[in-house]
N, C-alpha and C positions, 0 to 999 in steps of 0.2 A: 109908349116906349118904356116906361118906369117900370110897369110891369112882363116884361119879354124877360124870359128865362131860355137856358141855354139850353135846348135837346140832346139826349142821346145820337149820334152822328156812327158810332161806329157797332161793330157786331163783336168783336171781341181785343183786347187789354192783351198784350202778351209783352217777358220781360226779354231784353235783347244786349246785350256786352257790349262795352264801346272799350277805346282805346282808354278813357279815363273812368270807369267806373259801368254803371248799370244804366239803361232807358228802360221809359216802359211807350212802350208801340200801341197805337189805336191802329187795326187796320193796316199795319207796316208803317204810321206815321208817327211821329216823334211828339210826346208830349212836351208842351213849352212852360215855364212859370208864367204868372201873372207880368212881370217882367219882359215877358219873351227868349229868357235865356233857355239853354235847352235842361231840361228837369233831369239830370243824370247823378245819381246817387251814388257812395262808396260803396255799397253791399247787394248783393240779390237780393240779401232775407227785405232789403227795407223797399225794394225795386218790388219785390213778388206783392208785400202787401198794398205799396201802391195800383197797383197791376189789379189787384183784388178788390178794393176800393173803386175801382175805374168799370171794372164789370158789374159790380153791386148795385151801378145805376142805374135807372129804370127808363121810363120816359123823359124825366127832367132832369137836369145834373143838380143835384143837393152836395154845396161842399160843407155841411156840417155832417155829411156824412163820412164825412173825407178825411181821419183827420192826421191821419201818416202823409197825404198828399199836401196838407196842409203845412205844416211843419217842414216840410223837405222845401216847397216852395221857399217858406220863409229862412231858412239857411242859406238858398241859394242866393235870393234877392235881396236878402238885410243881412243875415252874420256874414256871409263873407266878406262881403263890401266894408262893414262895421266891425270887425272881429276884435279889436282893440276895444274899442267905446264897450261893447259886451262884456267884455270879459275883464273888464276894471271895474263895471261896475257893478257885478258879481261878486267880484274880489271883495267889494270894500265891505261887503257883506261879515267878513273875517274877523272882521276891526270891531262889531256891532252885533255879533252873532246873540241870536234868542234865543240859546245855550246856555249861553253866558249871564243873564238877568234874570235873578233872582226874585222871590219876595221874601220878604223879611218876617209876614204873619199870614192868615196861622199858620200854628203848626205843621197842621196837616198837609198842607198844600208845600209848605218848605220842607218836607222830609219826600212828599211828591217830587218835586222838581229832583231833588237829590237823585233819589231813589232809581229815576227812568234818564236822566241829564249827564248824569256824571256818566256812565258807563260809554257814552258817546264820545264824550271831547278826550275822557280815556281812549278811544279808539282811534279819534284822529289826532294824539299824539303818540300811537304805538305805529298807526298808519298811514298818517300824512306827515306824520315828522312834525306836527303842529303842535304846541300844548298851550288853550286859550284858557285863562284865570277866569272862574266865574266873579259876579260883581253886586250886589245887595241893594233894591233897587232900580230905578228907570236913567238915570243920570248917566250918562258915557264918560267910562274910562278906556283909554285906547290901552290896547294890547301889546303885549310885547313885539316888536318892529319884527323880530327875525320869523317868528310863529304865523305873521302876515303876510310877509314876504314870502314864504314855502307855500301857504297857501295860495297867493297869488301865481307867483309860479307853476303850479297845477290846476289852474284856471286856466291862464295864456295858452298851455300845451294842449289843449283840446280842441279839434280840429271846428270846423264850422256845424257840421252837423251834430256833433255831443253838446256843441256849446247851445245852441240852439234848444234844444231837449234841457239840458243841464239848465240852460234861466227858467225855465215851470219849476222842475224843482226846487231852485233856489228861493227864487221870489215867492213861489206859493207857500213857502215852507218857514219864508224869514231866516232859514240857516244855512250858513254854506257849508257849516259841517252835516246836516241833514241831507243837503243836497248830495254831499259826496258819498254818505251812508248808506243813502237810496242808489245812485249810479253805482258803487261797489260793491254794493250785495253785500254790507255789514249785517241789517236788516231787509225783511220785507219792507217791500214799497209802503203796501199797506199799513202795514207798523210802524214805518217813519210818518206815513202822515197822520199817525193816532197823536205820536209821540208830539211832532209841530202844533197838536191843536191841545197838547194837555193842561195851558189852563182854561183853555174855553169851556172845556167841558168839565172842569171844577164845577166851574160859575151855574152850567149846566144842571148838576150835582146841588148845588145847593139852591136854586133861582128857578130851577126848573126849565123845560125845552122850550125854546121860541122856534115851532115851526117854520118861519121863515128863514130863520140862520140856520136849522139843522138844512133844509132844501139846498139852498145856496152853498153852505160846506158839500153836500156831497155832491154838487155839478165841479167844487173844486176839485174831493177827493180822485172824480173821474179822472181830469185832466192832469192832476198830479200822477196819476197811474200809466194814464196815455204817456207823461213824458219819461216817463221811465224804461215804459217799452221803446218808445223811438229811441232812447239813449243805446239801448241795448241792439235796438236792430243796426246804427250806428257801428257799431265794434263787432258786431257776429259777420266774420269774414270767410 
């Protein structure tokens, strides 16, 4: 039994309107979450790529192939239920942002962080109404209460499924100001997630590439990218 996997069962994935949002239909049947709740999305665009994903299977169901299915599942069955616990713990991201910490030597790498850093927390005090102090150092100094509080507040307001998409970018990024960078089309995605790994790739720079960690960043980069798109399929109404 360890090994039985789930078979293809239907001939085609088609998207269908409900009174709350989008299905996607196997066959005229209602696809369910792992949950059992029913899989109904705010948007077509995120319903069609579901729907597309759902036809893409072949013989066997692979859900890493899945992974707009994946993600929607898990907003349905963990953020909303959880949407608080999420999105506090997002938040505190604010307080601690990888924006914010500095190094002190060398040079080079401190005129780096300046240089690609600063233009950011500029951005999300011209656009989140935040302005977070950078700090010299690993040591935590907490940030001005109000500049947290704004951004927590724009956290909360995000509905289950941005928040859902919105924790990859956070967490894979260590910023919540990157995160909102990436979600608002400050920058490319891609370019935020250069920007989240720039001292790695200092160390890189000087230490040379360890194949292992470049492999592993870009299985992350992928999924940093994935949550970008579900953010955006999310809000395309």
């Amino acid at each position: 039994m360890a090994d039985w996997k789930a078979k293809r069962f239907w001939k085609a994935a088609a998207v269908a309107q409900t009174d709350d949002g989008y299905a996607v239909h196997l066959d005229g049947r209602a696809v369910k979450t792992p949950a059992k709740q029913a899989l109904i999305v705010p948007t077509q665009a995120m319903a069609a790529a579901i729907a597309e994903e759902w036809d893409a299977q072949v013989d066997v169901i692979n859900p890493n192939t899945m992974p707009v299915t994946k993600t929607a599942n898990a907003a349905i069955d963990k953020v909303t239920v959880q949407h608080a616990e999420v999105a506090e713990m997002l938040a505190a991201y604010g307080d601690s942002d990888l924006l914010c910490y500095r190094a002190d030597a060398p040079e080079e790498l401190v005129a780096r962080q300046a240089a690609h850093w600063d233009p950011l927390l500029d951005w999300a005090a011209d656009a989140l109404g935040a302005r977070l102090l950078t700090r010299t150092g690993v040591m935590h100094i907490p940030q001005d209460g109000a500049a947290v509080a704004t951004l927590r507040h724009r956290t909360f307001a995000l509905d289950a499924f941005e928040l859902a998409a919105f924790h990859d970018l956070v967490s894979m990024s260590g910023s919540l100001v990157l995160g909102f960078a990436a979600a608002l089309d400050a920058r490319p995605a891609d370019a935020v997630w250069t920007l989240s790994r720039l001292d790695e790739l200092w160390q890189e720079e000087q230490w040379g590439e360890d194949e292992d960690a470049t492999a592993l960043a870009e299985v992350k980069r992928i999924a940093f990218l994935h949550a970008k798109r579900m953010f955006d399929l999310a809000k395309t109404r």
